[in-house]
C-alpha positions as CSV (number, residue, x, y, z in Angstrom):
1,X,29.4,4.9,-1.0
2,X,28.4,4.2,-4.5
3,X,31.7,3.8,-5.4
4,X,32.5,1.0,-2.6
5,X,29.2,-0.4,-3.8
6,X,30.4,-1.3,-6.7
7,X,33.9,-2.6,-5.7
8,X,31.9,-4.8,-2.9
9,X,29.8,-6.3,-5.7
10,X,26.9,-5.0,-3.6
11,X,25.7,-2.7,-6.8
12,X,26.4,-3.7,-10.6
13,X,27.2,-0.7,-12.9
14,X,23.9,-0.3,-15.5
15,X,24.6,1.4,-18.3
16,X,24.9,5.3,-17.3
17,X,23.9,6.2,-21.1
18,X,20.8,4.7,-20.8
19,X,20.0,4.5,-17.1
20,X,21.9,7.6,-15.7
21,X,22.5,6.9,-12.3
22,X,21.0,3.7,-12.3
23,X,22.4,0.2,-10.7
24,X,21.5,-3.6,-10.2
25,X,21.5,-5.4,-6.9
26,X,20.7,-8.6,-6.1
27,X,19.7,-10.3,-3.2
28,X,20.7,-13.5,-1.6
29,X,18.3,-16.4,-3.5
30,X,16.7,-17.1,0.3
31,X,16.0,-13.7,0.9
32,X,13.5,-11.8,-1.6
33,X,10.0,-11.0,0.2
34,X,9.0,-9.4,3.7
35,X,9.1,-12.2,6.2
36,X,5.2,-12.2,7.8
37,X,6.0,-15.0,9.9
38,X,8.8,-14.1,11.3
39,X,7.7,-10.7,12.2
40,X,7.0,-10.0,15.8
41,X,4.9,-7.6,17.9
42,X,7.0,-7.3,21.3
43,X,4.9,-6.2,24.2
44,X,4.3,-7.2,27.4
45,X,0.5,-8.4,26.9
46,X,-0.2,-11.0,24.5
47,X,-3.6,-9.2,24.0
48,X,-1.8,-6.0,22.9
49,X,-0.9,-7.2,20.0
50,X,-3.4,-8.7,18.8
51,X,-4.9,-12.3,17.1
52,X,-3.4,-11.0,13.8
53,X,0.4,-10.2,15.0
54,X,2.9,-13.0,15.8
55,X,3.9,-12.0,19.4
56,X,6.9,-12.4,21.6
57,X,7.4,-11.2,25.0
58,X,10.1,-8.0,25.2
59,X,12.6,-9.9,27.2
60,X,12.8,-12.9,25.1
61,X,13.1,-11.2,21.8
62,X,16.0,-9.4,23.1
63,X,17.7,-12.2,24.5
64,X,16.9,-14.3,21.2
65,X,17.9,-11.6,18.8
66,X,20.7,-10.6,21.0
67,X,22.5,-14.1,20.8
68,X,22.3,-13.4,16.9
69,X,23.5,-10.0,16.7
70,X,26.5,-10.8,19.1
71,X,29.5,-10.7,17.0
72,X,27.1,-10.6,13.5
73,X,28.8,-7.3,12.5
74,X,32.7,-8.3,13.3
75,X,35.1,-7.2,10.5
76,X,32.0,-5.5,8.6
77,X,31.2,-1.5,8.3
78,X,28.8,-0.3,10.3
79,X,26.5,2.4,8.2
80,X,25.0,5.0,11.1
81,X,21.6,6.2,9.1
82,X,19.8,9.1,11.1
83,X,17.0,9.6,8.8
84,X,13.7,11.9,8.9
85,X,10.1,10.8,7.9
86,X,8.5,13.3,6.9
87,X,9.5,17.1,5.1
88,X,11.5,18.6,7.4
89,X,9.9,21.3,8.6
90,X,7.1,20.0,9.5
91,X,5.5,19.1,12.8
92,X,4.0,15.7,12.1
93,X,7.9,14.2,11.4
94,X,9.7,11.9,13.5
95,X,13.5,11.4,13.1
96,X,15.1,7.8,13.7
97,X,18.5,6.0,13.6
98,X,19.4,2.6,11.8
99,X,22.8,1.1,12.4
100,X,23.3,-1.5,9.7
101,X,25.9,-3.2,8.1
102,X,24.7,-3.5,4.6
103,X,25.8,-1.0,2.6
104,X,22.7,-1.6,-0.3
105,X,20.6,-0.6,3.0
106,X,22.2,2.4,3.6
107,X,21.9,3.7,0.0
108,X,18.5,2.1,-0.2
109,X,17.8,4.7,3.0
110,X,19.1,7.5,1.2
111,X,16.9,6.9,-1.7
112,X,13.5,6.0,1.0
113,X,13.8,9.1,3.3
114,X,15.7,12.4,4.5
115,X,19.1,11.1,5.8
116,X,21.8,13.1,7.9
117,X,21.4,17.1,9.0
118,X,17.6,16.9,8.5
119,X,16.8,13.9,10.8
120,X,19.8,15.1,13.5
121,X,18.4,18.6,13.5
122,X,14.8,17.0,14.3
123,X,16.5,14.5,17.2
124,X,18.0,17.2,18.6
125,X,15.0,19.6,19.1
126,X,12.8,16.7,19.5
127,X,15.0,14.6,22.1
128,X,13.9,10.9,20.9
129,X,13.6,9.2,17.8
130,X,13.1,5.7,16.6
131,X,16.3,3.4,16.8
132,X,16.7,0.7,14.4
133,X,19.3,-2.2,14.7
134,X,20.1,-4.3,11.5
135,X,22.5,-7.2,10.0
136,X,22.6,-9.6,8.1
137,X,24.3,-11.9,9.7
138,X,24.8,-15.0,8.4
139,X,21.4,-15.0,6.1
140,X,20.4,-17.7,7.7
141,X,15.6,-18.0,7.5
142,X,16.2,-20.0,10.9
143,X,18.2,-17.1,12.2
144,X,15.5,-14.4,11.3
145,X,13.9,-11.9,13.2
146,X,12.0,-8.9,12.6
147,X,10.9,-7.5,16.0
148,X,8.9,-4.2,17.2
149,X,9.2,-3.0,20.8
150,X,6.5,0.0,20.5
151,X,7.1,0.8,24.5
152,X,11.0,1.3,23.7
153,X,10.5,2.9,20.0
154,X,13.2,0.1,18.9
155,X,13.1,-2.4,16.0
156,X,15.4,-5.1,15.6
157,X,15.9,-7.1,12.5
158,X,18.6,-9.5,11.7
159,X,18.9,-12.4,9.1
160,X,17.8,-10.4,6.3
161,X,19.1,-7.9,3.6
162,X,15.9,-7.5,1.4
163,X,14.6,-3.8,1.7
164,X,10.9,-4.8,2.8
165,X,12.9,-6.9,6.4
166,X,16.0,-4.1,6.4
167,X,14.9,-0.5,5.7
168,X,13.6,-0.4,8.8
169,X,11.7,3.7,8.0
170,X,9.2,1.9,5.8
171,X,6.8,-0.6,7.1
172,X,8.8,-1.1,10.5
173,X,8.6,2.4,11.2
174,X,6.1,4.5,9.4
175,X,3.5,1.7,10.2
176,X,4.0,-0.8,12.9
177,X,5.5,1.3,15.2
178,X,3.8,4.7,14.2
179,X,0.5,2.9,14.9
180,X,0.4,2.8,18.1
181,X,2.0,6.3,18.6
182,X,-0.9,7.8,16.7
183,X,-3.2,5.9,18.7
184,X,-1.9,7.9,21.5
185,X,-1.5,11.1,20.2
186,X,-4.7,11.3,17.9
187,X,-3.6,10.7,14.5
188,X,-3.6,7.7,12.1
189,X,-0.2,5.5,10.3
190,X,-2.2,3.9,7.1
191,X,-0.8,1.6,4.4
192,X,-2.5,4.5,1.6
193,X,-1.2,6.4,-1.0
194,X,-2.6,10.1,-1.4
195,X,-3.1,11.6,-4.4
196,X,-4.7,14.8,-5.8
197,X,-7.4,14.5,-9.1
198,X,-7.2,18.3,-10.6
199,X,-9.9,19.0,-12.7
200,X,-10.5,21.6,-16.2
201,X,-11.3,24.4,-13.9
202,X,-7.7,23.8,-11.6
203,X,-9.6,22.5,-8.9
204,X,-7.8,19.3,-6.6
205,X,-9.3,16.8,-4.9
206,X,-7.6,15.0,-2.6
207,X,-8.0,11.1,-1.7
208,X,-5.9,8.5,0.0
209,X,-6.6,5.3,-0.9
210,X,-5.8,1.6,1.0
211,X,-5.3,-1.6,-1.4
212,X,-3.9,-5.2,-0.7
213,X,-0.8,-6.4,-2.8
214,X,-1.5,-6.3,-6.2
215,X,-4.4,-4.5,-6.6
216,X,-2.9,-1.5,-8.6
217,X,-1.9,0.6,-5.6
218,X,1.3,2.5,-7.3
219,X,-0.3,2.3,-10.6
220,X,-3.3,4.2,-9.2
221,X,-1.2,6.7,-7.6
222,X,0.7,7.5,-11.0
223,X,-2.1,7.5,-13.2
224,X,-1.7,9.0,-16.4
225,X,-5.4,9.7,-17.6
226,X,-6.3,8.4,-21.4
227,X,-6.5,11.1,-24.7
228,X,-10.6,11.1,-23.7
229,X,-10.1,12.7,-20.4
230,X,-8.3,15.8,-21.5
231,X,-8.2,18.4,-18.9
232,X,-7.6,15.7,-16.1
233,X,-4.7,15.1,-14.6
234,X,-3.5,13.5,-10.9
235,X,-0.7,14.4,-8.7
236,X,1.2,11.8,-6.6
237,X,1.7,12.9,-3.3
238,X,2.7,9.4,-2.7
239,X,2.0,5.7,-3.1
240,X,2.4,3.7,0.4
241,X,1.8,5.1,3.7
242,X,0.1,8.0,4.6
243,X,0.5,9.7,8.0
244,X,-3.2,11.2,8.7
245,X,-4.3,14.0,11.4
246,X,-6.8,16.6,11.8
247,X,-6.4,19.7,11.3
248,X,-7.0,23.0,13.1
249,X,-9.8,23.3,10.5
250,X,-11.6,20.5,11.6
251,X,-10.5,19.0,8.5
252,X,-8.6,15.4,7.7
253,X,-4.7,16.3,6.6
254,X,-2.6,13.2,5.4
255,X,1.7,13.7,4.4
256,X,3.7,11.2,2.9
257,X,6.8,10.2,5.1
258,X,8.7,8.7,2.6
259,X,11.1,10.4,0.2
260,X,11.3,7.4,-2.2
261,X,9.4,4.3,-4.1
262,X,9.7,1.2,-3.4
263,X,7.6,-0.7,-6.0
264,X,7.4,-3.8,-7.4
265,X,9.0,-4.0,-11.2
266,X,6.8,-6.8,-13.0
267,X,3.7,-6.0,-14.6
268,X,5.3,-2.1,-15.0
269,X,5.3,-1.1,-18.2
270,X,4.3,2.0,-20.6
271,X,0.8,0.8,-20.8
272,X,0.1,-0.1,-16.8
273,X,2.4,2.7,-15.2
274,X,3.8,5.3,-17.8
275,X,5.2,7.5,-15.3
276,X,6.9,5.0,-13.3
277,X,9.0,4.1,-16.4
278,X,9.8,7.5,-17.0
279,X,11.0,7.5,-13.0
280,X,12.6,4.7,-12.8
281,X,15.0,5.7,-16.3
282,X,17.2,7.6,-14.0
283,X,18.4,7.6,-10.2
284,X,17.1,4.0,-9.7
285,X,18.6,0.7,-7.7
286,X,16.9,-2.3,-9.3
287,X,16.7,-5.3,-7.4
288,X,16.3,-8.9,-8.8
289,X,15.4,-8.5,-12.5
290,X,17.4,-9.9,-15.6
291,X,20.4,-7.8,-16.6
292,X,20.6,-8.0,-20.7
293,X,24.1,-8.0,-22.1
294,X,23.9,-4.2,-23.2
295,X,24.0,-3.8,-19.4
296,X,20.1,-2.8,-19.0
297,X,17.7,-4.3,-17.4
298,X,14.5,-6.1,-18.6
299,X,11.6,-7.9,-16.5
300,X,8.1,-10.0,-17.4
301,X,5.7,-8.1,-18.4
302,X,7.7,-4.7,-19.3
303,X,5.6,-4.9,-22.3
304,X,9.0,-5.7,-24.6
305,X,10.5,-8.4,-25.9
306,X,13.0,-10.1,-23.9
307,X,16.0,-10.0,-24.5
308,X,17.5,-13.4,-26.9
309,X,19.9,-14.0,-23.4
310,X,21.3,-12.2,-19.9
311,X,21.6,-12.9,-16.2
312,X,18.9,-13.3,-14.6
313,X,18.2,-12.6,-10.8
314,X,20.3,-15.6,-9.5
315,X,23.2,-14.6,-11.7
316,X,22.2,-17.6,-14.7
317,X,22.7,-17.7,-18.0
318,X,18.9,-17.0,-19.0
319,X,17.4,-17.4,-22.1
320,X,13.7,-16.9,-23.2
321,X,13.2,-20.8,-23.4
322,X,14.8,-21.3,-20.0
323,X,11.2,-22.1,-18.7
324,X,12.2,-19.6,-15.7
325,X,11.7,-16.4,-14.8
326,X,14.2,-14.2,-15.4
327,X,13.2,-11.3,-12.8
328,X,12.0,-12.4,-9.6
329,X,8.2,-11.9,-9.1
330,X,9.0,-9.6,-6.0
331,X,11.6,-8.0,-7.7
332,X,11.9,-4.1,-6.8
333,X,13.0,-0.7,-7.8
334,X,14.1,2.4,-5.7
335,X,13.4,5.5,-7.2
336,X,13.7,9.3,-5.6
337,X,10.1,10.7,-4.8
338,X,11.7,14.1,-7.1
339,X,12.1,12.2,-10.0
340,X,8.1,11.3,-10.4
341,X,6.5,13.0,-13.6
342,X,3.5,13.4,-11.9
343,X,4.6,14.5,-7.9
344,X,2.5,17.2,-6.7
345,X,4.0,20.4,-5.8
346,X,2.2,20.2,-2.1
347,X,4.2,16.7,-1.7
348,X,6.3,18.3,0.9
349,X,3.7,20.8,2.6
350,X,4.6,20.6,5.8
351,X,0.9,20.7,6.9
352,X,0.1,17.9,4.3
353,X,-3.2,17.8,1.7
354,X,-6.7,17.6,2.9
355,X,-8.2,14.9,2.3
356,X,-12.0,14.7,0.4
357,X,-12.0,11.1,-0.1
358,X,-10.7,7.5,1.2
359,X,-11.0,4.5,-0.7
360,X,-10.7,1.0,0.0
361,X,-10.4,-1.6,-2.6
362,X,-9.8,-5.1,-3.2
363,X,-9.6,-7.7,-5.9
364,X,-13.4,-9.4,-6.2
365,X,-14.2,-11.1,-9.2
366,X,-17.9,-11.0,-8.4
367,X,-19.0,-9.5,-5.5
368,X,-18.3,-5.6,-5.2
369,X,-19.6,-3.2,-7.9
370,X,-17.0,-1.1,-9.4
371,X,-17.8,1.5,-6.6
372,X,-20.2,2.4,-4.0
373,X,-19.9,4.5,-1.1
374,X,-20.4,4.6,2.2
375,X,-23.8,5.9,3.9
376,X,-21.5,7.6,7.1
377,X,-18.3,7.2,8.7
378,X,-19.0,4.2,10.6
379,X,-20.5,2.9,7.9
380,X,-17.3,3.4,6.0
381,X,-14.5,2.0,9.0
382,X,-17.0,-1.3,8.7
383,X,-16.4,-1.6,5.2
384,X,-12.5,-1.1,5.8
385,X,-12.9,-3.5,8.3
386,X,-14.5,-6.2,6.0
387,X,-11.3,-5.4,2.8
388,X,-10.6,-8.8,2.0
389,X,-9.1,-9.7,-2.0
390,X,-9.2,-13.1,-4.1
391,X,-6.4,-14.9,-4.9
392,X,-4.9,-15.6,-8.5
393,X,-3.5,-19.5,-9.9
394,X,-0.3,-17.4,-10.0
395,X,-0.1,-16.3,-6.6
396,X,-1.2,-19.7,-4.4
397,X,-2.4,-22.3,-7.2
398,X,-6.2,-21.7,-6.3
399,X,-8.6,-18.9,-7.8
400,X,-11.4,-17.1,-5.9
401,X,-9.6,-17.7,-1.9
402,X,-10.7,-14.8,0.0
403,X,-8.1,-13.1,2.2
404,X,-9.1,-10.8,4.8
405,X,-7.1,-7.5,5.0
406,X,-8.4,-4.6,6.9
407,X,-7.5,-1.6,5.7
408,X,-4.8,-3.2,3.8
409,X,-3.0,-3.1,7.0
410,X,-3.2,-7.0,8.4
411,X,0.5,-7.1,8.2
412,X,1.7,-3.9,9.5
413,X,-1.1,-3.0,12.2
414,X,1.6,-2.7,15.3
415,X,-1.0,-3.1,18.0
416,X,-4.4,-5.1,18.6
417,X,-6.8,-4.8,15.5
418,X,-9.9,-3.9,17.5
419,X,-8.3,-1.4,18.8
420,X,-7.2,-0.4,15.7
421,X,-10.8,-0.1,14.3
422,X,-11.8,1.4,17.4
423,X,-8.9,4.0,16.9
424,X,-10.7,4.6,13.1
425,X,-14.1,5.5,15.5
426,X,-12.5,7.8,17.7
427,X,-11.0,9.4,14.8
428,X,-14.3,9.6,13.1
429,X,-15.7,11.8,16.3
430,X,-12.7,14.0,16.1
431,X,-12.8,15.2,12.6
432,X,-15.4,18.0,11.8
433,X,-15.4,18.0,8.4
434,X,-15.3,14.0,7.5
435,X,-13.9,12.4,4.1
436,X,-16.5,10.5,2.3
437,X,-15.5,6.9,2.4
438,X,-16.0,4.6,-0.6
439,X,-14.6,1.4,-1.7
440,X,-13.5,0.4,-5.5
441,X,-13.1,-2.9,-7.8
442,X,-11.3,-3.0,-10.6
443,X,-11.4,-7.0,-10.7
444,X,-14.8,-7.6,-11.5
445,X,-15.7,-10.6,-14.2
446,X,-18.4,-11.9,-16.6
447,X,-19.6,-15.3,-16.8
448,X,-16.1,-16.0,-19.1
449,X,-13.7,-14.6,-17.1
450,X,-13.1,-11.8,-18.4
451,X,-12.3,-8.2,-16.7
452,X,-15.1,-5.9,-17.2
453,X,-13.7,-2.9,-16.9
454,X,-10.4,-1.9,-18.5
455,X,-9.0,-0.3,-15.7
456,X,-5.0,1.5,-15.5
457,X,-5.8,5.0,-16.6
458,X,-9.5,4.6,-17.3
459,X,-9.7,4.9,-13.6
460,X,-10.1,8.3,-13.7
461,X,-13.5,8.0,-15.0
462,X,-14.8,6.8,-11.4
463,X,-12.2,9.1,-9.6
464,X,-14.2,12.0,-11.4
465,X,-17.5,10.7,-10.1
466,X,-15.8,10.3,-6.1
467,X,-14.8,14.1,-6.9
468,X,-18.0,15.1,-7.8
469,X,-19.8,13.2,-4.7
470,X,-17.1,14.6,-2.2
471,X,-18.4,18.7,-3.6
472,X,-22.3,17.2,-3.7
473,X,-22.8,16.8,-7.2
474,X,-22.4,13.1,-8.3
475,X,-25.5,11.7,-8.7
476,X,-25.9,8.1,-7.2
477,X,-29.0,5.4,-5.9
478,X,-29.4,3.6,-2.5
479,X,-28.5,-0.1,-2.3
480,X,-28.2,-2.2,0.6
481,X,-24.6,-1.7,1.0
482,X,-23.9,2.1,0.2
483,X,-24.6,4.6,-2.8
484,X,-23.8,3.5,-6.3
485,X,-23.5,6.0,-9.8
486,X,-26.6,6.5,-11.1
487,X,-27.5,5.8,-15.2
488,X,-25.3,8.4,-16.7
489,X,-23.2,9.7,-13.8
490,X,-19.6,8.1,-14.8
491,X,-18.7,9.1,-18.2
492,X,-18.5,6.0,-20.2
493,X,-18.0,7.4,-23.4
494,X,-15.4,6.2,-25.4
495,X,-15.3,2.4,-24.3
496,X,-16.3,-0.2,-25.8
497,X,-18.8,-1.5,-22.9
498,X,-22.3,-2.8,-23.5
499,X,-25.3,-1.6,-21.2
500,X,-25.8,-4.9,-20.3
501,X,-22.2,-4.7,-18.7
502,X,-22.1,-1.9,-17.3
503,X,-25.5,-3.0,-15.3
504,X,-23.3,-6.0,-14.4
505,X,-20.2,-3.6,-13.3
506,X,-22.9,-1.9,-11.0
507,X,-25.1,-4.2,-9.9
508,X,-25.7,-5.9,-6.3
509,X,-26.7,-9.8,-5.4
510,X,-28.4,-9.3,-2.0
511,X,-28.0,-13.2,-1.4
512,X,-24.4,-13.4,-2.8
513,X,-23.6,-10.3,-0.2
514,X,-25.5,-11.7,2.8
515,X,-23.3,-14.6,2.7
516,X,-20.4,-12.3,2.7
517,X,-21.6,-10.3,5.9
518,X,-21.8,-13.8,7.5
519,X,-18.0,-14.4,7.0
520,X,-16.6,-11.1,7.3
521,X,-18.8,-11.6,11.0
522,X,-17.4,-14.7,11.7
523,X,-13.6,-12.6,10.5
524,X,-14.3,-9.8,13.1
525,X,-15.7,-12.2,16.2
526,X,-11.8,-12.8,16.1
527,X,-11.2,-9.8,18.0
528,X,-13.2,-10.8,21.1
529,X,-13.7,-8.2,23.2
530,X,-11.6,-5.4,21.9
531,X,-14.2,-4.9,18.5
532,X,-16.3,-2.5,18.8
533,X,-19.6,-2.9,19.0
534,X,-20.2,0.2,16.6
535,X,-18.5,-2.1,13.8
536,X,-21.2,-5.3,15.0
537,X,-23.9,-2.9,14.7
538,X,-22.8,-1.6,10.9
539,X,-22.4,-5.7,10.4
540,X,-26.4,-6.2,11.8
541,X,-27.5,-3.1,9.6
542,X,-26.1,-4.4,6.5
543,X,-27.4,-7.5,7.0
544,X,-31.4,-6.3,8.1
545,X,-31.0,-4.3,4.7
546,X,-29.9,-7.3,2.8
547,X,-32.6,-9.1,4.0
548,X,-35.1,-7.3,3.0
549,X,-33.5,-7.0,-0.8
550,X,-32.7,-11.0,-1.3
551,X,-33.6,-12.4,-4.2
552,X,-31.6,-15.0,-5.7
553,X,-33.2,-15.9,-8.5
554,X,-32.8,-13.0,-10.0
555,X,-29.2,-11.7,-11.8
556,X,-26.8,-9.1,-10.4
557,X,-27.8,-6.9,-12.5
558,X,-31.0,-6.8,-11.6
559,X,-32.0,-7.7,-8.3
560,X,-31.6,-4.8,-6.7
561,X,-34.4,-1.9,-7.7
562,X,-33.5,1.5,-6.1
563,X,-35.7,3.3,-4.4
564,X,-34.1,7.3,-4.3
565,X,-31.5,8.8,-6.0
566,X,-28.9,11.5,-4.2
């Protein structure tokens, strides 16, 4: 298939010296990013869906799509893909089938998850899986649907040939249509990665963590701790989706259904993501970055120089005085889950990891402390609830626009959000032994601007502090909106911060966070009737507490005096 890949022009040969195994695809210049708004819930209640989901009743989507698929595929290859999510012996996988006629998506699928004997052996003991429908078409944005019919188990997507739209196990899948499955059956289909943090004396801790688009997701996952934390180390179970249940010891168990990454190439470099460069050397389909004469590949902010000319993503002549970028900004690798330095050797436990910790995270430039953790569970799915990051110049021309994201999951939730979080609840009474639940912020600024905490692989320094609360050592104080490290509790030794800034890093503004439980309020009154009133009562508790803390004269760093430490 490789080989036709190559004669199609659907794959470019890299050089096999350099990048064994490695090719170059590009996609057509209209199609390069996930398609939000023309992504579609199909059920038969508006309501089920939700505020959040574009929704289109079951019958018209398949007439709609139906007009477009009729005679899409003629004179192409059709690629039959059974695929299994999930190791394959274990209980919590679920096969599916995508006929496509893009042969980039079929060995994209082969790369993502466990195609052929695997997934028919599961189909066959199981009796149902997920069926997928895909083509191109005619790559036409006004022709271009994505649509889930969770009743049916079916996606159909057509118009599109850009992984995120096409390989149809990933977010279609393993998120919008596990979803409401787990909802059913009593387990959970998050937008996480999982990882394990192993300390000196062998002992892992698991977490699973939920972050919006670029807020260091993969990079976390990978992290490759710095020469001062010797005797750390993390193991990737994976970095996207994590498929959660309890377990029969009362405990929370999350797998990775994914046999692949799928990451984002710019920004990735030895000093961000170490081990993903050493993954991505070998094995790898790179989509939409500049191809250098020597037949390699190079992208912004690879942390070399560019190259003095290539083709870029369109196929241009590219130069660095073009005044154009020459990877896309969404441009992708790949990459086989085996070929991670750091992949754990429980990454295909059929029963999973167990899970100590889950974080949520977001990119605040003055709001959120570095860390602080939740005072209980519900405590925790409120501040899930309330994720939201700030937007960059680069991204949408303005700096500091909040977005809300739940969970990091406002674009693949397949079902009504309040449900969702009332899903999170249920789940909450179910497990025995809970995971403490505690959000992170590597974004935060000083009055210049300027990041105040150096983040990548110094992250490990709070990771060690999560571990430590999750076996009831870490020591931290009570603030209005969770438990923060106490004076001395995250090893800061080695950087170069002041005491003054690491106040800053930890402190709280009751007034500046009272006017955020106002929005996020107005945010979650969305949902109507279908939010739980156990997320409105964590809302009313966080905002007596803050209350009774404001004082706005004062500075972050100081206006909040604890009163116990735990």
């Amino acid at each position: 298939m490789t080989r036709q890949a190559l004669k199609t022009g659907d794959l470019i040969e890299l050089d096999q010296r350099v990048l064994p195994g490695c090719h170059l695809h590009r996609s057509a210049l209209n199609d390069v990013a996930r398609t939000e708004d023309l992504t579609f819930i199909c059920t038969p209640k508006r309501e089920d869906a939700g505020p959040t989901n574009n929704w289109m009743a079951p019958a018209d989507a398949y007439a709609r799509l139906g007009a477009i698929f009729d005679g899409s595929m003629r004179g192409r290859t059709m690629y039959v893909v059974p695929h299994l999510m999930g190791p394959a012996d274990s209980p919590h996988s679920r096969a599916g089938i995508e006929l496509t006629d893009s042969l980039y998506v079929a060995l994209s699928m082969g790369i993502m998850t466990r195609v052929g004997r695997p997934a028919l052996d599961r189909i066959d003991a199981a009796g149902d899986f997920v069926r997928g429908l895909h083509s191109k078409a005619d790559l036409n944005p006004s022709r271009r649907f994505i649509c889930h019919f969770p009743e049916e188990q079916t996606i159909w997507s057509v118009g599109s040939g850009y992984g995120g739209n096409a390989l149809l196990s990933k977010k279609c899948f393993a998120l919008r249509l596990a979803g409401p499955v787990g909802r059913r059956e009593g387990w959970m289909a998050e937008h996480m990665l999982i990882m394990g943090l192993e300390d000196p004396d062998g002992r892992v801790t698991y977490m699973a963590a939920a972050f919006p688009s670029a807020c260091g997701k993969t990079n976390l996952a990978m992290l490759e701790p710095p020469m001062s934390q010797m005797g750390f180390r993390v193991w990737t179970i994976g970095d996207d989706i994590a498929w959660l249940h309890v377990g029969d010891d009362g405990r929370l168990w999350a797998l990775n259904p994914e046999a692949g990454f799928f990451g984002v190439v710019p920004g990735t470099s030895q000093a961000t993501n170490p081990n993903a460069m050493r993954m991505i050397g070998r094995d790898t389909i790179f989509t939409n970055v500049l191809e250098t004469p020597e037949h390699t590949v190079w992208w912004e902010g690879m942390g070399v120089e560019p190259p003095s000319r290539g083709l870029d993503w369109r196929s241009q002549e590219w130069n660095p005085g073009s005044g154009s970028k020459g990877a896309h900004p969404n441009s992708r690798f790949t990459a086989p889950t085996r070929n991670c330095p750091t992949i754990s050797p429980e990454w295909q436990n059929p029963r999973g990891v167990p899970i100590s910790a889950i974080l949520f995270g977001g990119r605040r430039a003055r709001l959120a402390p570095l860390v602080y953790e939740a005072f209980g569970w519900a405590h925790g799915v409120y501040i899930g609830a309330a994720m939201a990051s700030e937007t960059t110049a680069a991204a949408t021309g303005q700096v500091g626009v909040v977005r809300r994201d739940p969970m990091a999951m406002l674009p693949f939730c397949g079902y009504n959000m309040g449900d969702y979080f009332a899903h999170w609840l249920e789940m909450g009474r179910r497990i025995r032994v809970k995971p403490r639940i505690f959000n992170v912020n590597w974004f935060r600024v000083n009055a210049q601007g300027e990041y105040m905490w150096p983040g990548y692989g110094e992250n490990i320094r709070v990771l060690r502090w999560i571990a430590e609360r999750c076996r009831g050592k870490g020591q931290a104080v009570e603030t209005p909106v969770g438990f923060v490290p106490a004076e001395g509790s995250i090893d800061f030794d080695a950087l170069d911060i002041p005491a003054e800034t690491r106040q800053e890093l930890l402190g709280i503004d009751p007034a500046a966070w009272l006017d955020e439980a106002e929005a996020v309020e107005v945010f979650l009154r969305t949902f109507d009737d279908c939010l739980p009133t156990a997320v409105l009562a964590e809302s009313e508790k966080l905002r007596r507490r803050l209350a009774r803390q404001s004082a706005p004269a004062l500075p972050a760093s100081q206006a909040w005096q604890p009163t116990s430490t735990r």
